[in-house]
N, C-alpha and C positions, 0 to 999 in steps of 0.2 A: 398933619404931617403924614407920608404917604414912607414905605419903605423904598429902597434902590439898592438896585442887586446889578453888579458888572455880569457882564459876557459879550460876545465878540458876532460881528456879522463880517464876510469875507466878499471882497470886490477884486474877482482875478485872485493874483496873489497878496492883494494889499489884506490885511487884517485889521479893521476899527472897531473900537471899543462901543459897545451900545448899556445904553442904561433900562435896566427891565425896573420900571416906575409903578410900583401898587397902590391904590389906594380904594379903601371902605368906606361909602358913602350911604346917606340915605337914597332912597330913589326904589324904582321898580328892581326885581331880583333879577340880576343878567349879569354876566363876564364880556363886558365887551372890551377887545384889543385892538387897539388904534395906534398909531406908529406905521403904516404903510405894510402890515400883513400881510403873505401869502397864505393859501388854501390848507398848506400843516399846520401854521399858527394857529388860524382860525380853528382848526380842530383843537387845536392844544387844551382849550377848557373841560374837553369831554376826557383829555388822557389826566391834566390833573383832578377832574372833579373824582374820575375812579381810583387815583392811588391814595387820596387821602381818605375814601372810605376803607382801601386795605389794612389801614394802621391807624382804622377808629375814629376818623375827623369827617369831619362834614365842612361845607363853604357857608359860611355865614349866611342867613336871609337878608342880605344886602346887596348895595349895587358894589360890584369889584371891579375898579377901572384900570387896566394892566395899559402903561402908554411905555411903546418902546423909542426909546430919543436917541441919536438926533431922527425925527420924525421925518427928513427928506431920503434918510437911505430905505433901499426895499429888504424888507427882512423876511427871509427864506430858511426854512431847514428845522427839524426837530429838539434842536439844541436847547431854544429857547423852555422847554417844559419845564426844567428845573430849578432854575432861576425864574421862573414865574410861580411856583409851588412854594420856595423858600421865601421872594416877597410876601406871599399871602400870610405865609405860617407865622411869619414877623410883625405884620398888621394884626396876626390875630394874639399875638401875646406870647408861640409857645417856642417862637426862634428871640433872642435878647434884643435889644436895640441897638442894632450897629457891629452887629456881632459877624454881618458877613460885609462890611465893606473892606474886609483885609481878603476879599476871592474875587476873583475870577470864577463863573460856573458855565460849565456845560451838561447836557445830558438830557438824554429822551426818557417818559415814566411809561412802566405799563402799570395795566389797569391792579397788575397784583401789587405795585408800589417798587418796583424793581427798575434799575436804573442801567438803561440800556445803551449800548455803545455809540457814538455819532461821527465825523467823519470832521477833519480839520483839529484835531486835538493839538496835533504837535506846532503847527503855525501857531493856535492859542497857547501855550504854552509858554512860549517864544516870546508872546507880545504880553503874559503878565507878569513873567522876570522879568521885560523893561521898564514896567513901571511899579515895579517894584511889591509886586503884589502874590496870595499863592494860588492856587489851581482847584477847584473842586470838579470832578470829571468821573465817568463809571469807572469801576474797577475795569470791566474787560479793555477798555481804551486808554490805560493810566500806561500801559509800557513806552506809547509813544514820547508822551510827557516824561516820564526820568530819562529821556535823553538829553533833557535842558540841565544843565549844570548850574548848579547853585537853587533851583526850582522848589517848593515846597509843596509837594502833591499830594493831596487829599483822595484817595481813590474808593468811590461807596458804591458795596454791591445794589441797596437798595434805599430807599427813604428812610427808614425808617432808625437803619446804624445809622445814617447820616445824621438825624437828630441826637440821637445819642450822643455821637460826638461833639457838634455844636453845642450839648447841653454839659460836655465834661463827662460822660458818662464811659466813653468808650474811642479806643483809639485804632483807627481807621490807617492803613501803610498801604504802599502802590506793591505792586508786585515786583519781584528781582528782576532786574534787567543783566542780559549777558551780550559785550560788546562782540561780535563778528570783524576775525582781524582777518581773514583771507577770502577769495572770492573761490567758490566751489565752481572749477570747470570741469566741464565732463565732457566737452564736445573738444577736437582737435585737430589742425588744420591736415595733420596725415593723415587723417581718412578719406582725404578728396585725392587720389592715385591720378597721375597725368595733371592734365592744365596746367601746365608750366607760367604760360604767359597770365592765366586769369588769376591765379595766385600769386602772381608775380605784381599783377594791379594792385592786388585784396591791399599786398604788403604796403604798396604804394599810400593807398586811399587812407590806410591804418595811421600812417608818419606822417601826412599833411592834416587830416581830415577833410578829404576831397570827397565828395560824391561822386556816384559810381552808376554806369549801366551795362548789364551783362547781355547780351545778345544771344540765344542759339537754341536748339532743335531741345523738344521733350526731352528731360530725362540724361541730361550729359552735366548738372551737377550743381545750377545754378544756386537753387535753394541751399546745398548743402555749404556751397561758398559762402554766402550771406550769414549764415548763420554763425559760421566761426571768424564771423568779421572782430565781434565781442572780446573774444577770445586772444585778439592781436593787439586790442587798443589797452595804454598803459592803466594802471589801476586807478578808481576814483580818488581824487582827495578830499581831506575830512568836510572841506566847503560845498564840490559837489554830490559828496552823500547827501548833506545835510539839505539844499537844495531838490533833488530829486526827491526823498523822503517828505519835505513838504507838499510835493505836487500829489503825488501818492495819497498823504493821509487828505489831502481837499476831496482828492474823488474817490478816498474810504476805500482804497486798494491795498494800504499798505499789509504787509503780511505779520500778523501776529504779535504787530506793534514796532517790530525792528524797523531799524536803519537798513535801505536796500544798500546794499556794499557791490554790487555790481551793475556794469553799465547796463541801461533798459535794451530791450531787444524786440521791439513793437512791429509787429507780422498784420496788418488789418487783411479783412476779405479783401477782393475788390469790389463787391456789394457795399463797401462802406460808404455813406453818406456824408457830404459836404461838414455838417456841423460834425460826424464821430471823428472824423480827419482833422479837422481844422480845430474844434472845441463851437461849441453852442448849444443850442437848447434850449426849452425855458429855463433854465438858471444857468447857463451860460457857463457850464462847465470844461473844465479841459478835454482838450480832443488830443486823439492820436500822436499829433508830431510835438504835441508838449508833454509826455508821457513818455516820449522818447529825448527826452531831453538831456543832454551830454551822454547819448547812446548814439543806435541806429534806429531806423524808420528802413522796415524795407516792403518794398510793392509788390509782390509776384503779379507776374501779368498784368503789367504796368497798363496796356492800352484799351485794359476792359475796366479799368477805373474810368468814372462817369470823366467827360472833359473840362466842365467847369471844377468839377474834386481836384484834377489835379492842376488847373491852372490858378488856384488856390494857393498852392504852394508857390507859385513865383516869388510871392513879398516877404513871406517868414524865411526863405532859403541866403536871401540877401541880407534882412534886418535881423535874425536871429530872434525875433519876436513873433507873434500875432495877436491883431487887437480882436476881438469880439464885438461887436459894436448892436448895441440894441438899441429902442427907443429910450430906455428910463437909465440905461449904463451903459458906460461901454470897458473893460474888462482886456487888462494886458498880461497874457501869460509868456513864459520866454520859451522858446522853440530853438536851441542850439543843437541838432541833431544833424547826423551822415546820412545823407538821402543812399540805400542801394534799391537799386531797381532791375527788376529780371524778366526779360520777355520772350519770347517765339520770332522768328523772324519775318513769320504769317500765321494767317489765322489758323492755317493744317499745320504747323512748325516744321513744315519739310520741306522747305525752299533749299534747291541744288540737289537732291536728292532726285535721281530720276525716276526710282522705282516708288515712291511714297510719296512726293510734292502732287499736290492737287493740280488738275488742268488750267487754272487763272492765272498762272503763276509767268511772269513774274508782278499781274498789276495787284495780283490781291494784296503782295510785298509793300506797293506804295502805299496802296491803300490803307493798310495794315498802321504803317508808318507815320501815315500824316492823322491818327489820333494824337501822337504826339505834336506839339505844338515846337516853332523853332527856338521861343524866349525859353523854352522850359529844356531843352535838349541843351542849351546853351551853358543853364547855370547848371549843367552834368560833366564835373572834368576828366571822367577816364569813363572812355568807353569801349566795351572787349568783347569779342567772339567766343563766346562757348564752341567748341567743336565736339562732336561725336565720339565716344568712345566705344568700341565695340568689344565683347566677352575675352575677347584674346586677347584682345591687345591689355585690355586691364589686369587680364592675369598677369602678362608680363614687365608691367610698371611694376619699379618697387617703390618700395615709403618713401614718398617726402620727406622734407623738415618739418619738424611740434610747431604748436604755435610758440610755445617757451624760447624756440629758440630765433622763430623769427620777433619774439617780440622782444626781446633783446636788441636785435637793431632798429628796431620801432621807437623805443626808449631813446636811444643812444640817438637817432635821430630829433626825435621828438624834445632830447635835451639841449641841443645844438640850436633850437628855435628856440628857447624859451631865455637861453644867455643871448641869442640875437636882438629879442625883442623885450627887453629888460627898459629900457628907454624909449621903448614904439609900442604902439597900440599892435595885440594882437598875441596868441598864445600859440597858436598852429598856421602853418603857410598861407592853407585856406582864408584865412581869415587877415592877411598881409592887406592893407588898404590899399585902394587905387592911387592914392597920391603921392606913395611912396614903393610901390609894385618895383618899379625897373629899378629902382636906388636899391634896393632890400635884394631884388634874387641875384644882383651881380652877373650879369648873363658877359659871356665875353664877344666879340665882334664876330667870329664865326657862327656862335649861337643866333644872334640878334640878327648876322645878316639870313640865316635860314628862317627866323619866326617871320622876317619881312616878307624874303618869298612864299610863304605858307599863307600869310594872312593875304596877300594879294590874289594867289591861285583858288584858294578858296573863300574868297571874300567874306575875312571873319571880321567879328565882330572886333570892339574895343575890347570890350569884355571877355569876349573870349580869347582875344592872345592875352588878355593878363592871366585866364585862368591856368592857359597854358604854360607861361612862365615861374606859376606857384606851382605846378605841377612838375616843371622840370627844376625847380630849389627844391623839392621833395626829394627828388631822386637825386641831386648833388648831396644832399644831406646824408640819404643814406649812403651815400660812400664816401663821407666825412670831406667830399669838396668844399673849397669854400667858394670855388666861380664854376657856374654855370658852363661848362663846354657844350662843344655839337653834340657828342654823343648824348649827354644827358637832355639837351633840345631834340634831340631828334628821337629818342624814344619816349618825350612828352606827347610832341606830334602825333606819334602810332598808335597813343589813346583818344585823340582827338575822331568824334565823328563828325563827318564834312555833313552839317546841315542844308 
């Protein structure tokens, strides 16, 4: 009879349970691990052959056969060390019989016998309160874990308390966790002086959840808009904390073990690569726009991002997912995020400008323009002119509105959608299905007959007058309409770019 020790391998966001299988046999002397290994497992032998010399043990002269089950999944990651060290110790007599089928283990060893943090704690954690089991996990990695309620966590700085404990000797607590009930902002929509109109989108894009693209010349404010987009959207709820902090602790970001309590705010270069953007890899990890997940995703210099990176994003912006697809898996992480995107309106950004626009102008402008793709400009429902500000004139702008006070109608908005669609799929405008779009925004016959001449003049899409439609229920929202008028169709229209 062989020992079995629970722990967990991670496919995307699903978490299954694997059994780490030990057993001592006669035969030549060798650790071989079988169960569909990667290149750390395989090393795993050499990280527990040195921790159990740190606390005086040696591996038997025998054959040790570690088989991880079910044998058809691919098992990856460092986790497994400790739950293959605890097998062995149990075949060898000095952990009891059966003593660890009431855990869950995770944890990487070094070679002093010290038990080192690993990455997916709190998903595990998750998955062995549902069956009903407790946690063994490093102490530095145990804060994620007492965020499961009802959970029993065993937190060990090193192997060797860890036996102590399993022997009754000593008792092993997780570190205190302190819950974060407010989101620390520090950024604030009045420090963007002027943009009437671009901030007058922000607020737009905030109360639907539309995506967004800013247009205009270096240096008139775009990044600084993008950045307090955050700062407008309503607080997370305990389900998207809990959510976001899962995706966090898979790619070993999360910070110091907490709960992230504020929406992601994911900036890549535009050097970024296909898989950082998307998620892949060899292990097929989360990317960019799932790390911005019930946040913002924003692009600076959208058109120097490669073409296929961002025509990548057509399918997650639609499905709210993206698959990873490999040969031996294929791996679904959820991608719910505000696309904003900020560009030049040429490659010299001084197009109109007689004294600074470059002599190509205006084909560099197309040229410029058509890295963007039309299906991709498509699913972008507000798009805005940054204009120029010059020293003087910004001295004599005064302060905007806080973001506090615009998010207050943001709320107020955003709570108007959520008794809307109490009986319909959907939590934001954005997200109103096609099949029920014209029933849902209520547009009245003046509205409806301008979206008509608009989609004829500019031969739009399907898709994009409905996008246009959820964008003008945004803006009847914020001012507590319940039908759609001209005015509110006709300043959806003047975010629309004519593709």
């Amino acid at each position: 009879m062989g020992s079995r020790v629970s722990t967990v391998a991670f496919q995307g966001v699903d978490v299954l349970t694997i059994d780490v299988q030990v057993q001592i046999t006669s035969g030549f002397v060798c650790i071989p691990i079988v169960g569909l290994p990667d290149k750390s497992l395989g090393e795993a032998r050499e990280r527990v052959r040195g921790a159990l010399q740190a606390i005086g043990l040696s591996i038997p002269g025998r054959r040790v056969i570690v088989n991880l089950s079910p044998a058809s999944v691919q098992k990856e990651g460092t986790h497994y060390d400790l739950p293959i060290v605890l097998g062995l110790l149990e075949m060898m007599g000095i952990i009891p019989k059966g003593r660890l089928e009431e855990y869950y283990v995770m944890g990487e060893l070094g070679l002093d016998g010290t038990i080192k943090p690993v990455p997916g704690i709190l998903p595990a954690a998750m998955t062995a309160l549902r069956f009903g089991k407790s946690l063994i996990c490093p102490y530095d990695s145990a804060r994620e874990a007492t965020w499961v309620e009802g959970l029993d966590v065993i937190a060990a700085p090193d192997l060797l308390s860890l036996l102590n404990f399993l022997e009754g000797k000593q008792v092993l607590t997780p570190p205190a966790n302190t819950m974060i009930l407010e989101q620390k902002k520090t950024l604030d929509l009045k420090d963007v002086r002027g943009q009437i109109v671009p901030k007058r989108a922000l607020e737009i894009a905030a109360a639907g959840g539309h995506n967004m693209l800013m247009v205009g010349p270096p240096g008139t404010g775009k990044s600084m808009l993008a950045e307090r987009l955050p700062t407008l959207l309503p607080p997370l709820n305990p389900q998207e904390a809990l959510e976001i902090s899962m995706l966090y602790s898979l790619s070993g970001l999360l910070p110091d073990g907490r709960l992230l309590c504020e929406r992601p705010f994911r900036a890549p270069h535009h050097s970024a690569s296909l898989p950082a953007l998307v998620g892949g890899g060899v292990r097929a990890k989360p990317g960019e726009i799932t790390l911005a997940h019930h946040g913002v995703l924003f692009l600076d210099e959208l058109p120097e991002f490669a073409r296929n990176t961002l025509e990548a994003l057509r399918q997650p912006l639609e499905s709210r997912q993206v698959v990873v697809a490999r040969a031996n898996s294929h791996c679904t992480y959820p991608a719910h995020f505000q696309l904003v995107g900020a560009m030049n309106p040429c490659p010299c950004g001084y197009l109109g400008d007689k004294e600074r626009a470059c002599g190509r102008a205006p084909l560099c402008a197309q040229k410029y323009m058509s890295k963007l793709s039309g299906p991709l400009l498509d699913r972008i429902d507000l798009s805005v002119e940054v204009g120029s500000l010059d020293f003087s004139s910004w001295r004599k702008e005064t302060e905007g509105e806080s973001s506090a006070v615009v998010l207050d109608r943001v709320v107020q908005a955003r709570t108007r959608q959520i008794e809307r669609f109490v009986d319909k799929k959907g939590a934001t405008n954005s997200l109103i299905p096609a099949s029920v779009v014209e029933d849902v925004c209520g547009l009245t016959e003046e509205a409806r007959a301008l979206l008509q001449r608009a989609a004829d003049k500019w031969r739009l899409s399907l898709r994009g007058c409905h996008r246009i439609m959820r964008v003008a229920r945004t803006i009847a929202d914020l001012d507590g309409e319940d039908f759609v008028t001209l005015t509110h169709m006709q300043e959806a229209l003047s975010y629309r770019r004519k593709i």
